[in-house]
Each structure stands twice: as C-alpha cells, then as structure tokens.
C-alpha positions as CSV (number, residue, x, y, z in Angstrom):
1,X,1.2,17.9,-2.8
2,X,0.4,21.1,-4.2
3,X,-2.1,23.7,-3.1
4,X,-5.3,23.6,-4.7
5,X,-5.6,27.6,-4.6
6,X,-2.3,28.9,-5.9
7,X,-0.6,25.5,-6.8
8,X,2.3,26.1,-4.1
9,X,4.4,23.2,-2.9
10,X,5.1,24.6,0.6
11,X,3.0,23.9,3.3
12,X,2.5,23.3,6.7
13,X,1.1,20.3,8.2
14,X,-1.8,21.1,10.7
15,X,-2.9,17.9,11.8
16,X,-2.1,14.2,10.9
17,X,-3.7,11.2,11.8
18,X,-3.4,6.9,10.6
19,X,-1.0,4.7,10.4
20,X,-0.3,3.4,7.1
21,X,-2.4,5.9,5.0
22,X,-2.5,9.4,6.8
23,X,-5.2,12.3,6.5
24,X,-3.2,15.5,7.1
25,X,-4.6,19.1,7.1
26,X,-2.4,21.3,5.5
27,X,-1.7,25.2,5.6
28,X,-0.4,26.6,2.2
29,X,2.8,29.4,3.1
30,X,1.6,30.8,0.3
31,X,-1.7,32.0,0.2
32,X,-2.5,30.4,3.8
33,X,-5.4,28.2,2.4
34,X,-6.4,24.9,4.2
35,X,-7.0,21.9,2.9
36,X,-6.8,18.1,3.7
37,X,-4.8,15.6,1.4
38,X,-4.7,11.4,2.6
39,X,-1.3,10.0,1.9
40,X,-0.5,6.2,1.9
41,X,2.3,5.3,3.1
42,X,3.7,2.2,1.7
43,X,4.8,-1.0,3.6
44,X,8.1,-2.3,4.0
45,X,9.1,-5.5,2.4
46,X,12.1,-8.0,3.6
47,X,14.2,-8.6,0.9
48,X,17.1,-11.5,1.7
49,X,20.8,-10.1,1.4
50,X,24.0,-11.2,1.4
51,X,26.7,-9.2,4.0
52,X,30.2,-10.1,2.9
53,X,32.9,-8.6,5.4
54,X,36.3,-10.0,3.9
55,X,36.4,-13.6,3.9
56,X,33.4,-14.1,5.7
57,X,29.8,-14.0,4.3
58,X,26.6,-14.1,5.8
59,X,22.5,-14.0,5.1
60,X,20.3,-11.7,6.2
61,X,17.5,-10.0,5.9
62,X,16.3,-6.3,5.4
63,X,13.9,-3.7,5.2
64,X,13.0,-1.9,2.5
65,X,10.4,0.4,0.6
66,X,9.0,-1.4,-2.3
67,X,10.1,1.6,-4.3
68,X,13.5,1.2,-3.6
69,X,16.0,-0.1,-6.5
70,X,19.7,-2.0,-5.2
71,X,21.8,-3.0,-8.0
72,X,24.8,-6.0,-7.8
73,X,27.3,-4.8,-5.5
74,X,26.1,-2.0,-3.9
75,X,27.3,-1.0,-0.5
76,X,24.6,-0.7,2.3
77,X,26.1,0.6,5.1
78,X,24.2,-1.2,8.6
C-alpha cells in the first residue's frame, strides 16, 4: 500500500475493522495524510501431507495460504 499523496510505503495503521477483508485507516509517516485502504485477506486451505519421522510415516493435514508454493521434500518443521 502506498500513500496516495507522496507515494510512501510507511504508514501507520489508525483503525482496522473485518474479518476476512479489512478496512484500515492509515496515517502516512511521511507526509501524515490519512486515508482508508480495504485489504482481503485470503483463506486458508487444507492441503493433505505426508510426516515421515524415520521409519514411520504418517497423513495429515495442514494449513496453508493459497499463495503458498511446497516443493517434493521440503522440510516443514510442526
């Protein structure tokens, strides 16, 4: 989010309100201008894993942004 005034990326937040998409006033450091931005906040999925701990394996499932990239053998640590 940038500042509609001076285009500065530091800011305060004032107030913020909503669950999954939030309406925040913000206070530029800047040039102290105010102004409101919304900001949706995306849902976690479940995605099914495999947890391998030596000789024993097992399936579960976690949380994660839908943004979020996990390659073959990457270590999560839980």
């Amino acid at each position: 989010m940038k500042c509609p005034v001076c285009d500065s990326e530091s800011y305060e937040i004032l107030k913020s309100k909503g669950k999954n998409i939030k309406e925040v006033l913000l206070k530029c450091n800047e040039c102290g201008n105010t102004f409101r931005e919304t900001i949706k906040i995306p849902k976690m999925v479940e995605i099914r894993v495999i947890i391998s701990k030596f000789e024993e394996s097992l399936k579960k499932t976690i949380k994660l942004y839908p943004d979020e990239i996990l390659e073959i053998g990457e270590v999560l640590m839980v």
